[in-house]
C-alpha positions in Angstrom: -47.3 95.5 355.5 -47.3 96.5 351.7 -49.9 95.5 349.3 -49.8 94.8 345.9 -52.7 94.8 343.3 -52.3 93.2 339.8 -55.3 94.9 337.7 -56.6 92.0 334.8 -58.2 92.8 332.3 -60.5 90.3 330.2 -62.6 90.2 326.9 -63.0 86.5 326.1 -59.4 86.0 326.1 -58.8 82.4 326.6 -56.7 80.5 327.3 -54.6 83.7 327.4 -56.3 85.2 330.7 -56.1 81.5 332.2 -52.1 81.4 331.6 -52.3 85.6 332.7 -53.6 84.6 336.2 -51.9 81.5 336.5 -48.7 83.7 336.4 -49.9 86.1 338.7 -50.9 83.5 341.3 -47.3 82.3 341.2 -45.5 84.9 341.7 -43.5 85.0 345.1 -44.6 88.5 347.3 -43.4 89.3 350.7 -46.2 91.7 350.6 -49.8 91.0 350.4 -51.4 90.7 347.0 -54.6 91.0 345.7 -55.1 89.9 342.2 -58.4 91.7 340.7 -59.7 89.9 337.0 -62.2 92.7 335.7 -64.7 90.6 333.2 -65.0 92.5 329.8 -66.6 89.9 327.8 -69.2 87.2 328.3 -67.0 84.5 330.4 -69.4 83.1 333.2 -67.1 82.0 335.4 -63.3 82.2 335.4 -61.2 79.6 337.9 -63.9 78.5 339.3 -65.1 81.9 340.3 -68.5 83.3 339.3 -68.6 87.1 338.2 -68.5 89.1 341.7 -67.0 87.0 343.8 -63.5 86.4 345.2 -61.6 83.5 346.8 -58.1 83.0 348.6 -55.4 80.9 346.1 -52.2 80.5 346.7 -51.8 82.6 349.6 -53.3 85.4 347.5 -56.7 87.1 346.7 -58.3 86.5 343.4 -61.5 88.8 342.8 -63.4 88.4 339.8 -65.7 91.4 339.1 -67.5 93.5 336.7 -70.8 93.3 334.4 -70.0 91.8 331.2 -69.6 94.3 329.3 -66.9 95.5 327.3 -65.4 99.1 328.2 -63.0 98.9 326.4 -58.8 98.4 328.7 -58.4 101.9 330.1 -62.0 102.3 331.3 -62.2 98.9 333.0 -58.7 99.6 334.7 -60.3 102.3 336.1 -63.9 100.6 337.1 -61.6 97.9 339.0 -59.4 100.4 340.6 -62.2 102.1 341.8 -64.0 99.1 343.1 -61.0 98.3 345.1 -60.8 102.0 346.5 -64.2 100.7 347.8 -62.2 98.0 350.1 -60.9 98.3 353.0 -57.6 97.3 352.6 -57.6 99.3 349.5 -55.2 102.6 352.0 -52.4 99.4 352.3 -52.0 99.3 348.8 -48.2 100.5 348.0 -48.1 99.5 344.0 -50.8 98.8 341.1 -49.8 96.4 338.6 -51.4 96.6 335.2 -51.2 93.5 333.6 -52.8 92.6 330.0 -54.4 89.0 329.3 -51.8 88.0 327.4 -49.2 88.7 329.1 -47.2 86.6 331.9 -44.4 85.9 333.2 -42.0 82.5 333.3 -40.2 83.8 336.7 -42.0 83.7 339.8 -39.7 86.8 341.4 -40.0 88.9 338.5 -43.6 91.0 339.9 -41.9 91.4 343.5 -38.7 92.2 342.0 -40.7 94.9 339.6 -41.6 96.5 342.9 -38.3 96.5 345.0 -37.2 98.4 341.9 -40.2 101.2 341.7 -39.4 101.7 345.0 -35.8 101.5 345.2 -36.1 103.8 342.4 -39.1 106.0 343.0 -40.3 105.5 339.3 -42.8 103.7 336.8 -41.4 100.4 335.8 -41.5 97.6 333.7 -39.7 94.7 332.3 -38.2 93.3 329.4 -40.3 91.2 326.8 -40.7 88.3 324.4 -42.9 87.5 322.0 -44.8 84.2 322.3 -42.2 82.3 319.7 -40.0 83.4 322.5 -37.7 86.5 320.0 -37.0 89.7 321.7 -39.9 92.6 321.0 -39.8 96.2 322.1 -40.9 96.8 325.8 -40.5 100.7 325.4 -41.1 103.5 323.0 -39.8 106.9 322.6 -42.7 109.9 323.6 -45.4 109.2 320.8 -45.0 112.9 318.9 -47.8 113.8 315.9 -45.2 113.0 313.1 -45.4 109.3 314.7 -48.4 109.1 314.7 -48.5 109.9 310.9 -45.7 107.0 310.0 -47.8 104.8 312.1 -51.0 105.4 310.3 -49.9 105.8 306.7 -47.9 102.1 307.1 -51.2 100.7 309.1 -48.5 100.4 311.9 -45.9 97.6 310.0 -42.9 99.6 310.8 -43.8 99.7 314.6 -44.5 95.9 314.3 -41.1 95.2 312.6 -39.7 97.3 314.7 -40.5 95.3 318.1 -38.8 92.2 316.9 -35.0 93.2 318.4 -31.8 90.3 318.3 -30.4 91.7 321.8 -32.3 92.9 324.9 -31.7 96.5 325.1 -29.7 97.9 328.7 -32.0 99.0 331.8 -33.0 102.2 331.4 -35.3 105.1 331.8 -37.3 105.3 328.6 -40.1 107.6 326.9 -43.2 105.0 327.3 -43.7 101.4 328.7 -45.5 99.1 327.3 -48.8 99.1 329.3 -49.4 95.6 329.1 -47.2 94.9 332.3 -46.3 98.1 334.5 -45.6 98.6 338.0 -46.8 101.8 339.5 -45.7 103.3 342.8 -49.9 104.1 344.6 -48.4 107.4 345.3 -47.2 107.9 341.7 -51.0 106.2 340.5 -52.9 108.5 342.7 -51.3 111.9 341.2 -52.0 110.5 337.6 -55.2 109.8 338.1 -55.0 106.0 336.4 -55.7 106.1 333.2 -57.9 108.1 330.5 -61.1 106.5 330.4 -61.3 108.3 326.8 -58.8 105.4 325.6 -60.5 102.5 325.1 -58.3 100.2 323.2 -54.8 102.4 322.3 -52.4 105.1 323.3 -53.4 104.9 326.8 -49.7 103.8 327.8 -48.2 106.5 325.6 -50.9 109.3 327.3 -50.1 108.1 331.2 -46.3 108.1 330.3 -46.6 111.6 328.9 -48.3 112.8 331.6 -45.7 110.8 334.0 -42.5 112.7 332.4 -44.5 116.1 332.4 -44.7 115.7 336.3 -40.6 114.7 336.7 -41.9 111.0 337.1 -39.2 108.3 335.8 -40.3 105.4 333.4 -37.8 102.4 334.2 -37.4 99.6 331.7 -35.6 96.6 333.7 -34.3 94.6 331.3 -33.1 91.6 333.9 -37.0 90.8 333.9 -38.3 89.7 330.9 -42.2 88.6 330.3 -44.1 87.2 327.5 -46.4 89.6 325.9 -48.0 87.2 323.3 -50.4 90.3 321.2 -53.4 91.0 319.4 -55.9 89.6 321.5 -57.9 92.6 321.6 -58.5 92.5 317.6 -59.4 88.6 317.7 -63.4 89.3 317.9 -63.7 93.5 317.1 -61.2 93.8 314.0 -63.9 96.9 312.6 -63.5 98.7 315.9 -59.9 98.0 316.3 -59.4 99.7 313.4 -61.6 102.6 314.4 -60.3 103.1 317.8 -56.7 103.1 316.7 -58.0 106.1 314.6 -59.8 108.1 317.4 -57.6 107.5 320.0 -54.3 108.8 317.7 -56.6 111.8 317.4 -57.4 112.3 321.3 -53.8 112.0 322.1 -52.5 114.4 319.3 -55.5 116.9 320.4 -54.8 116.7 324.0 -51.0 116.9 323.9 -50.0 118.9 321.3 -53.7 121.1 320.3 -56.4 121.4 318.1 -54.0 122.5 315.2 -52.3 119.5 315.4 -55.1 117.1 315.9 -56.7 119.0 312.5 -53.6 118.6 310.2 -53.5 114.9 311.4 -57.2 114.5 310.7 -56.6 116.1 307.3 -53.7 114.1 306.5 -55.3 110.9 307.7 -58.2 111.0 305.4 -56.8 111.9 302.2 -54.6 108.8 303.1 -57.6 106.9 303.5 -59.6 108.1 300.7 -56.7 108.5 298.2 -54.1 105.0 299.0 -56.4 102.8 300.5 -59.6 104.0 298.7 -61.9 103.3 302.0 -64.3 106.2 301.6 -66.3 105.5 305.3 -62.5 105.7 307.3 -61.7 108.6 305.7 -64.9 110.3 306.7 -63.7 108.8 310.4 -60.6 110.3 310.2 -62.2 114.1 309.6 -65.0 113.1 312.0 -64.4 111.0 314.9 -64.7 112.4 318.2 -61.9 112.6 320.9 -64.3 111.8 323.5 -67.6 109.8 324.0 -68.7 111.6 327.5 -71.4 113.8 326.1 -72.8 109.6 325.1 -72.1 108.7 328.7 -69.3 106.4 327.6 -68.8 105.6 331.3 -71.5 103.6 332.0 -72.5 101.8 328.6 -70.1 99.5 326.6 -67.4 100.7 323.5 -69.9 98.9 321.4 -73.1 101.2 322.7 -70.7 104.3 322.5 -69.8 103.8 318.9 -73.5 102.7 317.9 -75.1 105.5 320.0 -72.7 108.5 318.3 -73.3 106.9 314.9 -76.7 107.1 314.6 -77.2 110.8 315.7 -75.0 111.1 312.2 -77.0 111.9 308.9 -74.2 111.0 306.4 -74.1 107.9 304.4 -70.9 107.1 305.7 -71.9 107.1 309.4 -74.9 104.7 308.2 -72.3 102.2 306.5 -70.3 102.4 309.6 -73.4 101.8 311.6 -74.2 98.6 309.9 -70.9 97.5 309.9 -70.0 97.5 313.8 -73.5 96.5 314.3 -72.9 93.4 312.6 -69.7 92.6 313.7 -70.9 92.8 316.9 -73.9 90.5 316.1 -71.7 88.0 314.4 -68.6 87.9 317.4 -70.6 88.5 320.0 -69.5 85.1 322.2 -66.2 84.0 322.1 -65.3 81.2 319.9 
């Protein structure tokens, strides 16, 4: 029999992540399914679970791991998909299903009807969305190219945003990028990706595993007779300062890694005289010239987005990595628990 595992990903996101699994557990699967809620944030206890333990609901398994800290999405996709590569059910497992905490679905046939499509059609699929006042929003994107990035970043992202409210559902059909807060991979598809980047910590990470899909022939299916609600922002509710800082560094990474280091230096240069010169903000547009593409020489795999940020800071001498400093570090100290 096939297995199915929905991936969850949570940073104090309630009631969101409540609602999130709620949908999950509903869903109707002639496969087995194992629902796996990787704990981001501070939340003792989710559903009556404590933090590493799992329980049979609904018919299903509902897993509740990880250590409380917060890695950031892509990384904690990958700790829980590694943890269940450490089960022994884990060679059964025919799709993944990433699923964001604020994202779920009103039809209880749309997650195994997501899979009978991946595998009718041996591709990377995903549905059709709304927006939590229940208006049509973008589900797909063309391939994110430097010049996008650019429009993106000079307009603080308000064209993308009024670009995702839509009056009519767009046709099914194969597309540039899904929207990684509800996808459907084929395992064998998963396994030749690799997951994710764990160099993405909050953004681009759907953009960078759809690049990489259409690079290896791999189709990216948007179904538009399922529709979900993808409700947004959650991950900016209690780190606004890093938000804003990641959606920097991780524009760079994917700009460096897909298109070179000429590229990823124009955009840098471009960035910060944007910064320095429209905005005025002195300390992002030192981030924009400066921010690394990658945390692993500060061993970003085992210590939270938080430590990573703090930790490569402080090895800076400029006043602007000093501001920055004392900045996340109090935003951190002043968010910390969820509220």
């Amino acid at each position: 029999m096939d297995t199915v595992v929905t991936i969850l990903v949570n940073f104090n996101s309630r009631p969101q992540i409540d609602r999130a699994i709620e949908s999950v557990l509903e869903q109707n699967l002639a496969s087995e399914h194992h629902v796996v809620v990787w704990e981001n944030g501070d939340d003792a206890e989710l559903r009556g679970l404590e933090l590493g333990s799992s329980a049979v609901i609904s018919r299903k398994w509902l897993h509740y791991i990880g250590s409380g800290q917060n890695f950031g999405y892509a990384p904690a996709v990958q700790k829980a998909w590694n943890w269940v590569q450490s089960c022994g059910w884990a060679d059964e497992v025919s799709f993944v299903h990433m699923a964001g905490p604020d994202t779920y679905s009103t039809s209880s046939s749309a997650l195994d009807y997501l899979c009978s499509r991946a595998r009718c059609m041996n591709a990377v699929v995903g549905p059709a969305m709304r927006d939590k006042q229940g208006r049509i929003r973008l589900s797909s994107y063309p391939l994110l190219r430097p010049y996008n990035v650019v429009v993106s970043q000079l307009t603080n992202g308000w064209i993308s945003r009024l670009g995702k409210i839509r009056s009519t559902q767009p046709a099914s059909r194969n597309v540039g990028t899904l929207d990684g807060s509800y996808v459907v991979f084929p395992r064998v598809f998963w396994d030749r990706l690799g997951g994710l980047d764990n160099n993405y910590f909050l953004y681009t990470d759907d953009h960078d595993v759809c690049r990489r899909a259409e690079r290896m022939g791999m189709q990216r299916w948007c179904d538009s007779s399922v529709e979900v609600v993808h409700e947004g922002g959650t991950s900016r509710v209690s780190r606004r300062l890093l938000c804003r800082l990641e959606r920097v560094r991780c524009h760079l990474r994917y700009v460096d890694q897909h298109f070179g280091g000429s590229n990823s230096t124009a955009l840098r240069r471009i960035l910060s005289l944007e910064h320095s010169g429209v905005v005025g903000d002195r300390d992002m547009a030192w981030w924009a010239l400066n921010a690394p593409t990658s945390f692993e020489a500060n061993g970003c795999e085992s210590v939270s987005i938080e430590e990573a940020y703090l930790s490569w800071l402080s090895y800076r001498n400029e006043n602007e990595a000093g501001r920055l400093y004392e900045s996340v570090e109090a935003e951190i100290r002043g968010r910390n628990a969820y509220s």
